[in-house]
PAZALUM-816936 format. One record per residue: residue number from 1; x, y, z of N, C-alpha, C in turn; residue in three letters. Coordinates in Angstrom, 3 decimals. Layout:
N
+-----+----------+----------+----------+----------+----------+----------+----------+----------+----------+--------+
: num :      n_u :      n_v :      n_w :     ca_u :     ca_v :     ca_w :      c_u :      c_v :      c_w : residu :
+-----+----------+----------+----------+----------+----------+----------+----------+----------+----------+--------+
: NUM :        X :        Y :        Z :        X :        Y :        Z :        X :        Y :        Z :    Ala :
...
+-----+----------+----------+----------+----------+----------+----------+----------+----------+----------+--------+
END
This chain:
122
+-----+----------+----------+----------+----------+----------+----------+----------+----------+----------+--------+
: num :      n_u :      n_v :      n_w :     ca_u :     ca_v :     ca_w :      c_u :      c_v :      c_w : residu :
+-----+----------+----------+----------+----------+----------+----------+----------+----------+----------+--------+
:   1 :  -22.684 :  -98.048 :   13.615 :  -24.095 :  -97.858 :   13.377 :  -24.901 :  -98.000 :   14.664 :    Unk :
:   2 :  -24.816 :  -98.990 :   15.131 :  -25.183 :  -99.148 :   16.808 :  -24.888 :  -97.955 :   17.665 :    Unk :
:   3 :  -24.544 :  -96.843 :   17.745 :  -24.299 :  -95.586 :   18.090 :  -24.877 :  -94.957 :   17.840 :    Unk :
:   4 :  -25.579 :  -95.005 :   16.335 :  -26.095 :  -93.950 :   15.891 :  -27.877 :  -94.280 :   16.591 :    Unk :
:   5 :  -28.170 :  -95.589 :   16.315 :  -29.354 :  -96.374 :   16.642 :  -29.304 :  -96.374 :   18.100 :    Unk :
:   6 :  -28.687 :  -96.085 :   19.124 :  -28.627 :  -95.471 :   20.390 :  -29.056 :  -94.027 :   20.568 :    Unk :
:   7 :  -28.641 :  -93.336 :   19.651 :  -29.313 :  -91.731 :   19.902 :  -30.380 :  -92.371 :   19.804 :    Unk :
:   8 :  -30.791 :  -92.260 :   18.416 :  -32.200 :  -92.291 :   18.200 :  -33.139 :  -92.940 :   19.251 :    Unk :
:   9 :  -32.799 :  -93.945 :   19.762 :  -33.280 :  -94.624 :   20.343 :  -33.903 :  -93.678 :   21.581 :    Unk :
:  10 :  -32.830 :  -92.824 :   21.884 :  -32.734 :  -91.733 :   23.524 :  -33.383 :  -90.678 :   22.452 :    Unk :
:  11 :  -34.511 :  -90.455 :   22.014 :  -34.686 :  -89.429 :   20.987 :  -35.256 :  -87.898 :   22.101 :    Unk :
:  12 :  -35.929 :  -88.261 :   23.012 :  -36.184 :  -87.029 :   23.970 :  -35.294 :  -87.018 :   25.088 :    Unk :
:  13 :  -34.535 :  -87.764 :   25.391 :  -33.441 :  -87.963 :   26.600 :  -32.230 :  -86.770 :   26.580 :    Unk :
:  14 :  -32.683 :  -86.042 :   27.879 :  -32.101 :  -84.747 :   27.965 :  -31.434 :  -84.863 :   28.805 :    Unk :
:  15 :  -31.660 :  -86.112 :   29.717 :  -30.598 :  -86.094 :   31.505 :  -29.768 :  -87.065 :   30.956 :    Unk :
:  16 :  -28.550 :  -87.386 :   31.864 :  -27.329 :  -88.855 :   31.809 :  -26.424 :  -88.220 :   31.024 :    Unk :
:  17 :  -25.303 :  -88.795 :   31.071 :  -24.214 :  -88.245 :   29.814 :  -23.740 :  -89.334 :   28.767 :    Unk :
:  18 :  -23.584 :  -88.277 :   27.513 :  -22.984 :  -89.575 :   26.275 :  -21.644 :  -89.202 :   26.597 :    Unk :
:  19 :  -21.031 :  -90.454 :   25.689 :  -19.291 :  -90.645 :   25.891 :  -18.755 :  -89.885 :   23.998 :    Unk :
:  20 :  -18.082 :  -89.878 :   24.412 :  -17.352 :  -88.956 :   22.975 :  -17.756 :  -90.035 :   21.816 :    Unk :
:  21 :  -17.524 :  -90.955 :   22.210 :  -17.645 :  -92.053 :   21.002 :  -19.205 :  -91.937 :   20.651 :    Unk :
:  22 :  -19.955 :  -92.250 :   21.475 :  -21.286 :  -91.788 :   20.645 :  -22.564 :  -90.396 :   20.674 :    Unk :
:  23 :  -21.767 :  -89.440 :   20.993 :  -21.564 :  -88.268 :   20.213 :  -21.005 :  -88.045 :   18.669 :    Unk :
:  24 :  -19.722 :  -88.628 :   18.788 :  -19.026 :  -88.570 :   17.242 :  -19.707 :  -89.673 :   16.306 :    Unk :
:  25 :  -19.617 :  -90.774 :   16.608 :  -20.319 :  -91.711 :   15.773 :  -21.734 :  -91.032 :   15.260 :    Unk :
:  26 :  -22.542 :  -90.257 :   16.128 :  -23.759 :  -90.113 :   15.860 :  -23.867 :  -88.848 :   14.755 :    Unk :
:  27 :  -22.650 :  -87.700 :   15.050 :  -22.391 :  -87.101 :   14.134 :  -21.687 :  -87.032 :   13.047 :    Unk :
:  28 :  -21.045 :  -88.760 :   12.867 :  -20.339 :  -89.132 :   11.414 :  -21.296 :  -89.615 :   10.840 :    Unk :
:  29 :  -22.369 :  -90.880 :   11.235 :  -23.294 :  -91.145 :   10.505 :  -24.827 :  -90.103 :   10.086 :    Unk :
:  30 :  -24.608 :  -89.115 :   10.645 :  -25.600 :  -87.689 :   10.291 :  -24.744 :  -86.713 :    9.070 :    Unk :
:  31 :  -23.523 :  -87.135 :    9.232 :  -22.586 :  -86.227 :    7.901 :  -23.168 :  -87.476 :    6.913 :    Unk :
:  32 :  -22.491 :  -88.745 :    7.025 :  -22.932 :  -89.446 :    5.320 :  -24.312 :  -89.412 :    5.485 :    Unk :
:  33 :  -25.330 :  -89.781 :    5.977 :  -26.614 :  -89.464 :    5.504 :  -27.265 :  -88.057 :    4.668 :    Unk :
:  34 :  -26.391 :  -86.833 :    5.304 :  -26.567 :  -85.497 :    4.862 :  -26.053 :  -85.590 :    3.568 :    Unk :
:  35 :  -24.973 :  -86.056 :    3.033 :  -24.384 :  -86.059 :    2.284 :  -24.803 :  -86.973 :    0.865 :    Unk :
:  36 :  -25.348 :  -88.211 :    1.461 :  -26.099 :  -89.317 :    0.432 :  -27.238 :  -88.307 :    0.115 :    Unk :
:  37 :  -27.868 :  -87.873 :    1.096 :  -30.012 :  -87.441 :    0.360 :  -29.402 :  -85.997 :   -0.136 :    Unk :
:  38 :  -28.278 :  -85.290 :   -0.245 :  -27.842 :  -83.725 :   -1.056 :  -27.685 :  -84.433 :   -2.079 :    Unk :
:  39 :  -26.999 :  -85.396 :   -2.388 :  -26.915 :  -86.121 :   -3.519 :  -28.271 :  -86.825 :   -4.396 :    Unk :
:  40 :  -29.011 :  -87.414 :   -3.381 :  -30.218 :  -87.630 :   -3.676 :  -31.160 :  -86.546 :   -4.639 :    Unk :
:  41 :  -31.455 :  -85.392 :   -3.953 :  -31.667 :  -84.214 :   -4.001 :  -31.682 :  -83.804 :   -5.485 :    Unk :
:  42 :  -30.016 :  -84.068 :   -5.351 :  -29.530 :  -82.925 :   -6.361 :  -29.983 :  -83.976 :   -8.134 :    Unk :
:  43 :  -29.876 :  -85.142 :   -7.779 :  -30.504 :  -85.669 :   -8.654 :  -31.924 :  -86.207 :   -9.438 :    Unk :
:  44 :  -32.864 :  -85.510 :   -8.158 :  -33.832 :  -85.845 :   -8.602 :  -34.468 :  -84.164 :   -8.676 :    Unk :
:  45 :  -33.621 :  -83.284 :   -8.391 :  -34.240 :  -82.268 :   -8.951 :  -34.829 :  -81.415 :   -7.715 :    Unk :
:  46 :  -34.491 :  -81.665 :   -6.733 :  -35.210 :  -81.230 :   -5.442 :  -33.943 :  -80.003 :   -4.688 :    Unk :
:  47 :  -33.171 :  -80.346 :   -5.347 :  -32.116 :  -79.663 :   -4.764 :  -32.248 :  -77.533 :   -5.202 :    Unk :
:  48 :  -31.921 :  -76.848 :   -4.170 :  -32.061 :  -75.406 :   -4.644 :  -30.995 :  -75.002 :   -4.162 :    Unk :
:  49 :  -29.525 :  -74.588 :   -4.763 :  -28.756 :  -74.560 :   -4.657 :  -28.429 :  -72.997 :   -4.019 :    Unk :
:  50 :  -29.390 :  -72.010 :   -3.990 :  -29.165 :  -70.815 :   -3.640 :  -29.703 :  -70.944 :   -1.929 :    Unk :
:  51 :  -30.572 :  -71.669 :   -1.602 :  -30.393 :  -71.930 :   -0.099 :  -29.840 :  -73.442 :    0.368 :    Unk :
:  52 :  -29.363 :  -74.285 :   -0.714 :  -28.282 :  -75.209 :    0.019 :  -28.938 :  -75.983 :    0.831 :    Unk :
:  53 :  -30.169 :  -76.507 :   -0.041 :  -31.449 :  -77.509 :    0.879 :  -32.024 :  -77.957 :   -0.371 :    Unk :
:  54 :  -32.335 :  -79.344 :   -0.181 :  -32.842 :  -80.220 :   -0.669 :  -34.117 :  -80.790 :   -0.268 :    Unk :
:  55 :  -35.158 :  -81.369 :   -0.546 :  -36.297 :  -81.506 :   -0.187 :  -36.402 :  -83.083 :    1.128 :    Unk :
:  56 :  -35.386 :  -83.760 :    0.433 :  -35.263 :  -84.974 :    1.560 :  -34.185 :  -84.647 :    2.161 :    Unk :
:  57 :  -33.164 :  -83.807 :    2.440 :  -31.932 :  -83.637 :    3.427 :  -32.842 :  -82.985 :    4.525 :    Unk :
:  58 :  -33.963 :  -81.728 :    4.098 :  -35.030 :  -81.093 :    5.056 :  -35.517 :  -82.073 :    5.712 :    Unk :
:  59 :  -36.340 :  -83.018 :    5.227 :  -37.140 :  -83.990 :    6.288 :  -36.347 :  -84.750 :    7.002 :    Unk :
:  60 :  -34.995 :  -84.912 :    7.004 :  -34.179 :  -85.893 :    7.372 :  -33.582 :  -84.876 :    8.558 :    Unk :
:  61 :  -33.134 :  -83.900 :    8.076 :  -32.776 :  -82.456 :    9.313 :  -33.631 :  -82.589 :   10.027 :    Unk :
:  62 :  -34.928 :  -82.167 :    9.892 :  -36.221 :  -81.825 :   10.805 :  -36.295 :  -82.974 :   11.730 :    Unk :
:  63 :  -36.117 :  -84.142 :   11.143 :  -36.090 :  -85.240 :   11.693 :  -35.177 :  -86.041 :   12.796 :    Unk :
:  64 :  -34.159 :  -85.104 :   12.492 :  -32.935 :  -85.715 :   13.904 :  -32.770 :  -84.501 :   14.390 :    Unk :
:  65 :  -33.726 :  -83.315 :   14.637 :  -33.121 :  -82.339 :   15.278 :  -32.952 :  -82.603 :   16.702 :    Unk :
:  66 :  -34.094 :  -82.939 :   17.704 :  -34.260 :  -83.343 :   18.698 :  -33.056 :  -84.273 :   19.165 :    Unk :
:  67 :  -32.888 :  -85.528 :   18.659 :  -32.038 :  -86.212 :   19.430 :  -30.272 :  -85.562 :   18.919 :    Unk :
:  68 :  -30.389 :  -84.648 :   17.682 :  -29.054 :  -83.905 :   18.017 :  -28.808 :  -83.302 :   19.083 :    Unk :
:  69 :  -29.893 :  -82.571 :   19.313 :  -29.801 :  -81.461 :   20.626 :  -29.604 :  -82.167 :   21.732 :    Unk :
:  70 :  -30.532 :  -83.697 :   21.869 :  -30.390 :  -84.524 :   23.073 :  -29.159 :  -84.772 :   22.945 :    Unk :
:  71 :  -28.340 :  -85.739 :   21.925 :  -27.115 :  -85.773 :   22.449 :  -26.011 :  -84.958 :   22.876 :    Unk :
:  72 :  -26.508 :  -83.606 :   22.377 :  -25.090 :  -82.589 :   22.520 :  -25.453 :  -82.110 :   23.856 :    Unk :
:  73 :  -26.389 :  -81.933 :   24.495 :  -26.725 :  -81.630 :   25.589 :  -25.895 :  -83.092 :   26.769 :    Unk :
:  74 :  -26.016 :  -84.569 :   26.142 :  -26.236 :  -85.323 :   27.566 :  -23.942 :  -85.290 :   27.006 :    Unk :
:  75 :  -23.952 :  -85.275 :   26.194 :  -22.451 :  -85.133 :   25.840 :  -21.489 :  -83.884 :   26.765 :    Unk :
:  76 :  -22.223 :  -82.463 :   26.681 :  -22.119 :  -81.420 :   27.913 :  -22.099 :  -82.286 :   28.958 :    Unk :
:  77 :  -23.251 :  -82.270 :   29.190 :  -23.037 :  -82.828 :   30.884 :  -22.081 :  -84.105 :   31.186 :    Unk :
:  78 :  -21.486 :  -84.401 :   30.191 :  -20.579 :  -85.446 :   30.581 :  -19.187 :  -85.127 :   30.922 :    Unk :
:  79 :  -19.164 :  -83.905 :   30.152 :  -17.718 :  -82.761 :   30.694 :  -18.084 :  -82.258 :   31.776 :    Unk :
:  80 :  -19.409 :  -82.638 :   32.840 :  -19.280 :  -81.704 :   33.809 :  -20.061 :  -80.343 :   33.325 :    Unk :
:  81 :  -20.853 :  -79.971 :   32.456 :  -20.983 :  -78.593 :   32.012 :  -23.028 :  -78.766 :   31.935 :    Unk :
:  82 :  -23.719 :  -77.745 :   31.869 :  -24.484 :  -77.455 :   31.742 :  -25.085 :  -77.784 :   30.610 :    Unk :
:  83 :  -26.213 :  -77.971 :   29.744 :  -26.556 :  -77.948 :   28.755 :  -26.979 :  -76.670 :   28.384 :    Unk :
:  84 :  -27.099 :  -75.881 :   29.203 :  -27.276 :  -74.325 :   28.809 :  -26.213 :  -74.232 :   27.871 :    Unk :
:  85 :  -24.567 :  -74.911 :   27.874 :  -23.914 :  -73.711 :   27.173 :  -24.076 :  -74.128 :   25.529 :    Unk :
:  86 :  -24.848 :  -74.872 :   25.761 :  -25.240 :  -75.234 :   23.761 :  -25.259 :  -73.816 :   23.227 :    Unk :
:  87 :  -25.773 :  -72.978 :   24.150 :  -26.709 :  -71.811 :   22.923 :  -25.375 :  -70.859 :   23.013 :    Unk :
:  88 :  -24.060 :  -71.145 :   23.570 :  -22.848 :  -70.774 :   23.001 :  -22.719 :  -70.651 :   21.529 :    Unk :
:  89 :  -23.349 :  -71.307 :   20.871 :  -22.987 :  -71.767 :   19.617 :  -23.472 :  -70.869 :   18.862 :    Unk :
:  90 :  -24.159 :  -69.474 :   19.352 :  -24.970 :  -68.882 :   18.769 :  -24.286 :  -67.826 :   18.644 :    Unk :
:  91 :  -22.897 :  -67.724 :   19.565 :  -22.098 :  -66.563 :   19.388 :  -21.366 :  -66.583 :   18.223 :    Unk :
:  92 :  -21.109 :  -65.666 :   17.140 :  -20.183 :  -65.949 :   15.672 :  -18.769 :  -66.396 :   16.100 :    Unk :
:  93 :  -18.236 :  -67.457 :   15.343 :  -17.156 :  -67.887 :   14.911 :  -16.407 :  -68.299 :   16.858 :    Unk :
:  94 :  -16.651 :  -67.777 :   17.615 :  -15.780 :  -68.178 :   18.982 :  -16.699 :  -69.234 :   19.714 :    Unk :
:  95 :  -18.059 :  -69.367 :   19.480 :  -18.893 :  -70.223 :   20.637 :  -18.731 :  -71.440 :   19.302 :    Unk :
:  96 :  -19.139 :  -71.296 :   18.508 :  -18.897 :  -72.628 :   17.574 :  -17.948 :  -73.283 :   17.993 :    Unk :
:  97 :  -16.628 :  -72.507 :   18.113 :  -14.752 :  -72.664 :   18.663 :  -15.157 :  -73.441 :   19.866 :    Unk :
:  98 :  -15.732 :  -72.978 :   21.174 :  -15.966 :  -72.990 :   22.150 :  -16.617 :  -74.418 :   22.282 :    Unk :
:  99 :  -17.731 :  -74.812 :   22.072 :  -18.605 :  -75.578 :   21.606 :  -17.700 :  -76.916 :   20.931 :    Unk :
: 100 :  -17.277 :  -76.375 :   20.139 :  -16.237 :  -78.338 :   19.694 :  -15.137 :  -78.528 :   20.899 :    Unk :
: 101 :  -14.371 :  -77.593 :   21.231 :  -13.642 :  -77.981 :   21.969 :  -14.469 :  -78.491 :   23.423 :    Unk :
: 102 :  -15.726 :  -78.033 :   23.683 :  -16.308 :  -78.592 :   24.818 :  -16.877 :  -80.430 :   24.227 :    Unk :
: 103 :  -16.854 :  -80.398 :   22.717 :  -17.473 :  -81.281 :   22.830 :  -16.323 :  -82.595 :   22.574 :    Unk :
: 104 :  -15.021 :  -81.949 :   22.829 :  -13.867 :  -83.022 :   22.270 :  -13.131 :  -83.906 :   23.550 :    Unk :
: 105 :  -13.522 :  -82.295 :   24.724 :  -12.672 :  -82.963 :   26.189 :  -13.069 :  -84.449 :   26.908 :    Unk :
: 106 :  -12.395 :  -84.466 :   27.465 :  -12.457 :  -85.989 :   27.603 :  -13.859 :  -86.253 :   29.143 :    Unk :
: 107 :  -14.460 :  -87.273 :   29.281 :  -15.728 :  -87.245 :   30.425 :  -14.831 :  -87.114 :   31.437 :    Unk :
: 108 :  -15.757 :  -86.385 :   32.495 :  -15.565 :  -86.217 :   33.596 :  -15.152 :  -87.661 :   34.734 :    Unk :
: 109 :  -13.951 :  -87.424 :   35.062 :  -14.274 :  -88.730 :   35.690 :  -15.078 :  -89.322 :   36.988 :    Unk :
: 110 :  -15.815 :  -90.256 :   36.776 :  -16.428 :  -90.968 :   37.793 :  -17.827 :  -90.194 :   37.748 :    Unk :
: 111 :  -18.347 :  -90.271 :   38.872 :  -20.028 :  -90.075 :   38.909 :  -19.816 :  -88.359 :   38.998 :    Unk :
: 112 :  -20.484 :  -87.599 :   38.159 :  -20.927 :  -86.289 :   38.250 :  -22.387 :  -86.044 :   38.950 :    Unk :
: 113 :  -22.834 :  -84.344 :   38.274 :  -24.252 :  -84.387 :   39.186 :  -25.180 :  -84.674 :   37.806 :    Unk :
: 114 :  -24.893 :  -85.508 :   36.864 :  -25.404 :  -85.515 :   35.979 :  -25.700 :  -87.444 :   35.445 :    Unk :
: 115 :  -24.944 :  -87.728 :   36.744 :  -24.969 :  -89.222 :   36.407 :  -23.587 :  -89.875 :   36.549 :    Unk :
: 116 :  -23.296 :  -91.269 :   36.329 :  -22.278 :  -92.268 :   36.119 :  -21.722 :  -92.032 :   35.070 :    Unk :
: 117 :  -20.472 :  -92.318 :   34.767 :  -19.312 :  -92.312 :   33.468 :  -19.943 :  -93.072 :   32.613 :    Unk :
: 118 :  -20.604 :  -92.819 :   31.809 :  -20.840 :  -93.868 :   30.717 :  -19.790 :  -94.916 :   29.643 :    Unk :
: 119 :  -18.648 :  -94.263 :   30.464 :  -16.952 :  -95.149 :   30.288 :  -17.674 :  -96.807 :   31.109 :    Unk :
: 120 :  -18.182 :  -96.218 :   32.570 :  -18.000 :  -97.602 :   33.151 :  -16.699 :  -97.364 :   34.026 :    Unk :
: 121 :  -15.882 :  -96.035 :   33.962 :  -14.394 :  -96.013 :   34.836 :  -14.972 :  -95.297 :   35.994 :    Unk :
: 122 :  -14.736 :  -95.510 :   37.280 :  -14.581 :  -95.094 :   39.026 :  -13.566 :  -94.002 :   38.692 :    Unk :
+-----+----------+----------+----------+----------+----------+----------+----------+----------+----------+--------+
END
């Protein structure tokens, strides 16, 4: 949880790099939250199943978009990579491909031009 309360925390923070661990943490606790308010949703009647949105999963989306983007961006630059290549993701079915596997490799080691290892490893 302390991972996740670290994004947020960096909610406009676009420079430095995250470490895989809180990248993933931040996007396991954004799956069960997505997953609790669809449920929410779907029980209180808010749910519209033909666009697959719920009235509180929306405010909760709208609501971590920013520090998603911040982290997947400072997570890039921790491989060494640009935050430009986010909008990879926009290519069908290969930049999505492209895009996890950038976001799985392991940090760059030692100081990049993007900052210190957020490992803490030389």
């Amino acid at each position: 949880m302390n991972w996740y309360l670290e994004v947020l925390k960096k909610y406009m923070v676009f420079t430095g790099r995250a470490s895989r661990s809180e990248y993933w943490y931040f996007a396991l606790f954004n799956l069960i939250i997505i997953i609790i308010l669809s449920i929410i949703d779907g029980a209180t009647g808010n749910f519209n199943p033909n666009m697959g949105l719920g009235l509180f999963g929306t405010i909760y989306e709208l609501a971590v978009l920013l520090p998603t983007i911040a982290v997947a961006i400072r997570r890039l630059h921790d491989t060494n990579r640009s935050g430009w290549w986010l909008l990879i993701g926009f290519v069908p079915i290969v930049g999505g491909l492209v895009l996890l596997a950038f976001m799985i490799f392991d940090s760059h080691p030692g100081t990049n031009q993007y900052g210190p290892n957020p490992k803490g490893v030389a």
